[in-house]
C-alpha positions in Angstrom: 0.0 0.0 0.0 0.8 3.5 -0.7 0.8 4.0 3.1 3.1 1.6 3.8 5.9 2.7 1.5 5.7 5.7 2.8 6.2 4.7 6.3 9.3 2.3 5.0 10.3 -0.9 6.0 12.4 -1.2 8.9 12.0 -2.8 12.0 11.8 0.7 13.7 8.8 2.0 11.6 6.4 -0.4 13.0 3.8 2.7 14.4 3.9 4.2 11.1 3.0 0.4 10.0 0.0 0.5 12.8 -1.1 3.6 11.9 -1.8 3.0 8.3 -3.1 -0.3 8.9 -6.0 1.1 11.4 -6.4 3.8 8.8 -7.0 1.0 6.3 -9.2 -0.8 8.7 -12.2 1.2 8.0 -13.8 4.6 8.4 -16.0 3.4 11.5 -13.3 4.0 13.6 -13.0 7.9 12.8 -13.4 9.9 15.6 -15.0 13.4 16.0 -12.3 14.9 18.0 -9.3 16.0 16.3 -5.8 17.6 17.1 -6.7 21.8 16.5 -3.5 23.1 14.6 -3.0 26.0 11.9 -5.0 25.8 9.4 -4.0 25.6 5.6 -4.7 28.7 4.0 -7.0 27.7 1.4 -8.2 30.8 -1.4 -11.3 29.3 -3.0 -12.7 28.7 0.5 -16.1 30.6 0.8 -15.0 31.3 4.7 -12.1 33.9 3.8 -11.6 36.7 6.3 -13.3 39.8 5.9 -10.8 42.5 4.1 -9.4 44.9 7.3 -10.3 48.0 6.8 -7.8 51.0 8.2 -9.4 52.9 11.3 -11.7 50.3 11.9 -12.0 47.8 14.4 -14.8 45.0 15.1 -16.8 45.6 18.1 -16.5 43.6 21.1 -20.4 43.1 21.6 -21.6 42.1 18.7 -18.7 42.2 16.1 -20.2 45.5 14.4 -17.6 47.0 12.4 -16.8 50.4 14.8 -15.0 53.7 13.6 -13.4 56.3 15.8 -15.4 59.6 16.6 -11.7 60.9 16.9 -11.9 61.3 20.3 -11.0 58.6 22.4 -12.9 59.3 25.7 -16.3 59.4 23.4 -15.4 56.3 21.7 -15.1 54.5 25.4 -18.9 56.1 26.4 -20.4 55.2 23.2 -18.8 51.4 23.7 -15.7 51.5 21.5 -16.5 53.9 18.7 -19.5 55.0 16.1 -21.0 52.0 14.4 -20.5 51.8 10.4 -24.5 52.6 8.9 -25.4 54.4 11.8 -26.4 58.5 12.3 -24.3 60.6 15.4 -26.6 63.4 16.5 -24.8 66.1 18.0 -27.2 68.6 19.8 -25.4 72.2 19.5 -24.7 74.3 22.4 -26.2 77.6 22.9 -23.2 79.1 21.0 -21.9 76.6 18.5 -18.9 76.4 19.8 -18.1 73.2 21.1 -20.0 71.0 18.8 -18.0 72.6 15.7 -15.4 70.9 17.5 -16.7 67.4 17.9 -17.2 67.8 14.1 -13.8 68.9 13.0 -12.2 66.0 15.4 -14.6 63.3 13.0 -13.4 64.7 10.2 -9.8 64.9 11.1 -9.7 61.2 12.3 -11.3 60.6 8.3 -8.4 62.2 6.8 -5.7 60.4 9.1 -6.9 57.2 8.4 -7.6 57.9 4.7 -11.0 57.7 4.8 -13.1 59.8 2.0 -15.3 62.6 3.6 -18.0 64.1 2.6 -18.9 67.2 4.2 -22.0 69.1 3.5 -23.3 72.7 5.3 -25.1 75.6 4.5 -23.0 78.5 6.4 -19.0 77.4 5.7 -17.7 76.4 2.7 -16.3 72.6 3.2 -13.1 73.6 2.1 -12.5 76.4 4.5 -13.9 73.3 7.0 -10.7 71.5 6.3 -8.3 74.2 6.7 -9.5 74.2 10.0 -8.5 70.7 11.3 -6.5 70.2 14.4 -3.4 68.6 13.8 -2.5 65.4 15.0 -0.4 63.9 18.2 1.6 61.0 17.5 3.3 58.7 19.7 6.1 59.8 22.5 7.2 62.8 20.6 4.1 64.8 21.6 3.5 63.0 24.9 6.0 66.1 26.4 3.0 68.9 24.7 0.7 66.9 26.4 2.2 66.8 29.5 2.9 70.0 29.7 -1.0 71.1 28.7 -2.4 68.8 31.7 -0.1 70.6 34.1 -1.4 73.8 33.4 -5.0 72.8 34.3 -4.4 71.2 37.6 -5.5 72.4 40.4 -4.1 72.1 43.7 -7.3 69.9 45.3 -6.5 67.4 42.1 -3.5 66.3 44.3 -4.8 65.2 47.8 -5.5 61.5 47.0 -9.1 61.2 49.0 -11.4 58.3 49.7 -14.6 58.5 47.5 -17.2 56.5 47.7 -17.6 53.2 46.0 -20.1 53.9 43.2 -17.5 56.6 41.4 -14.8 53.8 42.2 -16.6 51.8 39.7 -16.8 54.4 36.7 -14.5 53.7 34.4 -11.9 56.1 33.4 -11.4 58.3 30.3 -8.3 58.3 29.2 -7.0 62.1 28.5 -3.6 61.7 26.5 -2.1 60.0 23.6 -0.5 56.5 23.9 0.6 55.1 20.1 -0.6 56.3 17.0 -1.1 52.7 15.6 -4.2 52.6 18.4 -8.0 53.0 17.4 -8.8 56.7 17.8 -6.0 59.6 17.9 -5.6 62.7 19.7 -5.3 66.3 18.0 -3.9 69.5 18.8 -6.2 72.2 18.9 -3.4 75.0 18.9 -2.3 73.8 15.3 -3.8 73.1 12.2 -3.5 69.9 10.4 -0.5 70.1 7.8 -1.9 71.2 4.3 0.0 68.0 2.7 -2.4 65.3 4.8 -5.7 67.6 3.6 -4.1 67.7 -0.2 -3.3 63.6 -0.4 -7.0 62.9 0.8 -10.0 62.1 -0.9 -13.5 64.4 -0.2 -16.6 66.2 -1.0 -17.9 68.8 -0.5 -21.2 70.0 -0.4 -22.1 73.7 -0.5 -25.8 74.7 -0.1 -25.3 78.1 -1.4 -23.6 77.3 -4.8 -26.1 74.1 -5.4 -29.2 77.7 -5.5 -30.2 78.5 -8.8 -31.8 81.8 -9.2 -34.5 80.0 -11.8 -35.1 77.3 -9.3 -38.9 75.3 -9.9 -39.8 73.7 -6.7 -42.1 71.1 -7.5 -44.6 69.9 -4.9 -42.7 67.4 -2.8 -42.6 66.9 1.2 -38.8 67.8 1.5 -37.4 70.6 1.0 -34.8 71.6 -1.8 -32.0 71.7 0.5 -32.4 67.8 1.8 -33.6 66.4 -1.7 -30.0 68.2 -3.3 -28.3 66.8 -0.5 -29.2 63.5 -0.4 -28.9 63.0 -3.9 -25.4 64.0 -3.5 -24.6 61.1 -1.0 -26.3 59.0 -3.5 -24.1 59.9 -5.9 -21.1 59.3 -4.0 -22.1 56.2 -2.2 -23.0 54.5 -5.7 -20.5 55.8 -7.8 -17.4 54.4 -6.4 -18.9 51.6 -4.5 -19.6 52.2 -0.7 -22.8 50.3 -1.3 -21.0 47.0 -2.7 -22.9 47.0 -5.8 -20.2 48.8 -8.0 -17.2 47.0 -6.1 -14.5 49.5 -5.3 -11.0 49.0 -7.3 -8.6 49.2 -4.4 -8.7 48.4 -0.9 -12.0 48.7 0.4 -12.6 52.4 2.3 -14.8 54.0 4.7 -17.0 57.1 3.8 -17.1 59.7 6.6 -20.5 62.1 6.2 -20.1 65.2 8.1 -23.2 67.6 8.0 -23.5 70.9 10.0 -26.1 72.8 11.2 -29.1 70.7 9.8 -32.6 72.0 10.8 -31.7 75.5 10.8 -33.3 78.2 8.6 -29.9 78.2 6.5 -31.0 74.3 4.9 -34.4 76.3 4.0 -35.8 74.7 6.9 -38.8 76.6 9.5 -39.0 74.6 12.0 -36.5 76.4 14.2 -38.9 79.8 13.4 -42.5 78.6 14.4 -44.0 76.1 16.5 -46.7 74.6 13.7 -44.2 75.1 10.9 -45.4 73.9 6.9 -42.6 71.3 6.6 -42.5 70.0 10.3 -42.0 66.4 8.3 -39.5 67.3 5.6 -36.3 67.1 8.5 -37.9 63.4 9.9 -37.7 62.2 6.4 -34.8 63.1 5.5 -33.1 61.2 8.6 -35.4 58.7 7.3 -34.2 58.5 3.8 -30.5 58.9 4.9 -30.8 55.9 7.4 -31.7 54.1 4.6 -28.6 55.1 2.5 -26.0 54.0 5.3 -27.1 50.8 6.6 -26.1 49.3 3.4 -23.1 51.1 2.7 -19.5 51.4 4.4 -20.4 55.2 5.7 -20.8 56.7 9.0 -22.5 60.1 9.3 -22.4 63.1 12.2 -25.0 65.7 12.5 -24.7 68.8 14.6 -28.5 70.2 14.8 -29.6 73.1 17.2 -31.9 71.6 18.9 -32.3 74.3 21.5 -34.1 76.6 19.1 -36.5 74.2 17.4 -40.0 75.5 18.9 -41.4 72.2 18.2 -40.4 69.6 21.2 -42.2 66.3 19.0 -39.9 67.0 16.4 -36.9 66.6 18.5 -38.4 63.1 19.7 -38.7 62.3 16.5 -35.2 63.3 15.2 -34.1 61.3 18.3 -35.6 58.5 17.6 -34.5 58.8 14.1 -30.9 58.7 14.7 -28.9 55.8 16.2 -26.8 57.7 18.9 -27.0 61.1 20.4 -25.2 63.0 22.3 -25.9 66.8 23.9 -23.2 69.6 24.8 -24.7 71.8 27.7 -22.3 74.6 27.6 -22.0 76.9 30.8 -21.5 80.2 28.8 -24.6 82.5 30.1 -26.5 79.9 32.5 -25.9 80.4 36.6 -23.7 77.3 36.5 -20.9 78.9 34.4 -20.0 81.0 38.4 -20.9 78.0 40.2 -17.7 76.9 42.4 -18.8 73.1 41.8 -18.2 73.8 37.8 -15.1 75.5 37.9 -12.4 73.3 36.6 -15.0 73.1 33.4 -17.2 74.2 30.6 -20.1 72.3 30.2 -22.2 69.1 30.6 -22.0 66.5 28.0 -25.1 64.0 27.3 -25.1 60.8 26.5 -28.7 60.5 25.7 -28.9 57.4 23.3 -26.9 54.4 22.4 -27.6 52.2 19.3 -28.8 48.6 20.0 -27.9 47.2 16.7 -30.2 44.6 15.7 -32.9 45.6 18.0 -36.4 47.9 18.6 -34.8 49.8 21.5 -31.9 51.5 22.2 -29.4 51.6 25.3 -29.1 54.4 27.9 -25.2 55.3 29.0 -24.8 54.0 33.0 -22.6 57.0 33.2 -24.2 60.3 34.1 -21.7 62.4 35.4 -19.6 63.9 32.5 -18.3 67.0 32.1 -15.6 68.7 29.3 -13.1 71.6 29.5 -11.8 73.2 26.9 -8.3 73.3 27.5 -4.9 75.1 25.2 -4.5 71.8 23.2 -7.1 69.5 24.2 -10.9 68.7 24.8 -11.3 66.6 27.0 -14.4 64.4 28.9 -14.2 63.5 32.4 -16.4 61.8 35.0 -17.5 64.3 38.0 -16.3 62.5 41.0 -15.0 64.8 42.7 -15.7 65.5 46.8 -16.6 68.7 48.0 -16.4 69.1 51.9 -19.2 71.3 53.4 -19.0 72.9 57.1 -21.7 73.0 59.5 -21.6 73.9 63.3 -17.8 72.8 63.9 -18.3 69.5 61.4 -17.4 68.4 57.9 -19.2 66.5 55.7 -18.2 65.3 52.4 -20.3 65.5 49.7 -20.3 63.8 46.0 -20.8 65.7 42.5 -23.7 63.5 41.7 -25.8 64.2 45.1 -24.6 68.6 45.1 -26.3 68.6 41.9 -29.6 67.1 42.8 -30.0 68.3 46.1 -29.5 72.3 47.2 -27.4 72.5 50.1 -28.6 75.6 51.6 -29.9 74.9 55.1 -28.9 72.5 57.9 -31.7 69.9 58.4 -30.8 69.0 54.4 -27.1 67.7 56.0 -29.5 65.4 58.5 -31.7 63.9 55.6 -29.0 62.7 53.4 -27.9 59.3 55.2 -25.2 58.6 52.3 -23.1 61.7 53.5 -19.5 60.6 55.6 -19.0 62.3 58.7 -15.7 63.8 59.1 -14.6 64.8 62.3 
């Protein structure tokens, strides 16, 4: 037998004999467990890894294919990164000024990772968007800039080490500085601009709404207004024309398409419902979330809105818009309100809200377990951070130490309130 020349004929090759003649003895004897080892790699076989993808990384929790939102600490609340087919919502501070930011750090993480972008808005023109990119930190030689930036925001209470209590020992912790540039998610420099050779060598679109106007423009009847029907049939366009959607595959390496859109909803997109309560299109925004939901779920794109929510009149629309988009997150900025000369807010700018979380695959969505966030501004870097910090309060000759989370929901302005709260720690 074939077998048995193989095996040879000397006394000393009488298991390879053995062997071949159980092999030959029949198949009754095979046996469901096997020896694991590495596998041949095979190139016809139909169970051929899925094609990595740069900046991307599978999800932990159900293997949905994440992106970064370009800044880490958001990628860690939102449970490793922004989903590929889903919608961000950013709700807009009072001013604009921090959302702008979130935006830019999406973008920025698009071009680093040479993603294509597509950036679309009525009040800046998308190239004068990408001038404006922070610049990225990379690895240990920046790890000095960043040091440095940190110590000029500490305060001296941020170095007596206290005793918390155990709930805030549980949080986890947002991570403020760089660590390697081949990790998911980078960190930026908001002092500098991104270099004008990265924004040259990458791949985008942009999307005026001013220069898409006509000045003989017929409006046919339609439930969307011109703005969103231009727009979406721009991202069409794009998405189908060099292959997001899988149906025209693309020639190289597959890519991710980042969809950046600013200020949606506001009278700029031709839109009234930030002017009147029972506006005429109170539908057209919905269904345009609608239609674009549509669009990315079966394409390789991920999209971020920034919408001023604060000035639409019409508080069903924003439910609806919520439930519209898969996550959404709210900046509360202190510029204005009572809280911005609160002592308890004074190592930041404003509250952040995690107010949805996708639940791929399912009817309902997830709420954040983390409530306490908070983000300052600071020379080089926006950062999130959990409020855990203990304030001590004095009454009649005693200390008591009080949490962030219980200051803000109860008003500390009498004695009996010290008496009522049985979770404060007496400090004598």
């Amino acid at each position: 037998m074939a077998a048995a020349a193989t095996c040879g004929t000397s006394a000393g090759n009488k298991g390879c004999t053995a062997a071949a003649a159980a092999a030959a003895g029949g198949k009754n004897n095979v046996t469901s467990f096997q020896r694991k080892g590495p596998r041949a790699s095979v190139p016809d076989s139909g169970c051929a890894r899925l094609v990595s993808i740069a900046g991307t990384r599978p999800s932990v929790r159900n293997g949905q294919l994440l992106v970064s939102t370009g800044l880490p600490a958001l990628d860690q609340l939102l449970g490793g990164g922004l989903a590929v087919g889903t919608v961000l919502l950013i709700e807009e501070d009072k001013y604009n000024i921090y959302s702008s930011l979130l935006f830019k750090y999406f973008l920025a993480e698009g071009v680093i990772n040479g993603h294509t972008l597509l950036v679309a808005s009525a009040k800046e023109d998308p190239a004068d968007i990408l001038q404006e990119l922070p610049a990225p930190l990379l690895d240990d030689n920046c790890k000095k800039d960043f040091d440095e930036d940190v110590g000029n925001h500490k305060t001296p209470e941020s170095n007596i080490k206290m005793k918390i209590a155990w709930r805030y020992q549980l949080l986890p912790k947002m991570e403020p500085g760089p660590v390697s540039s081949s990790r998911f998610g980078h960190y930026y420099d908001l002092s500098k601009r991104m270099p004008q050779e990265l924004i040259e060598t990458s791949k985008w679109h942009g999307f005026f709404f001013p220069e898409k106007l006509s000045p003989t423009l017929n409006i046919e009847p339609c439930s969307l207004t011109h703005g969103y029907i231009k727009l979406l049939q721009f991202i069409q366009n794009v998405i189908y024309e060099e292959g997001f959607d899988g149906s025209n595959p693309q020639k190289k390496q597959k890519n991710i398409l980042r969809i950046g859109i600013q200020n949606l909803g506001s009278p700029l997109w031709g839109d009234d419902i930030c002017c009147t309560e029972n506006c005429d299109n109170s539908h057209s925004l919905t269904k345009f979330l609608y239609v674009l939901r549509g669009l990315l779920r079966t394409s390789l794109s991920a999209c971020i809105i920034t919408m001023p929510t604060h000035l639409i009149q019409n508080k069903a629309i924003i439910a609806r818009v919520t439930n519209l988009s898969d996550t959404v997150v709210g900046l509360e900025s202190f510029i204005g309100s009572e809280r911005e000369t609160n002592p308890l807010y004074k190592d930041y700018h404003g509250l952040i809200h995690i107010r949805q979380i996708p639940r791929l695959n399912n009817l309902i969505y997830d709420v954040s377990d983390v409530k306490d966030l908070a983000f300052k501004l600071k020379r080089k870097l926006f950062t999130i951070e959990c409020i855990t910090k203990l304030t001590f309060y004095g009454t009649q000759g005693q200390k008591y130490l009080l949490s962030g989370h219980l200051q803000r929901n109860f008003a500390i302005n009498n004695n009996h309130y010290f008496r009522r709260l049985h979770t404060l720690k007496k400090i004598y």
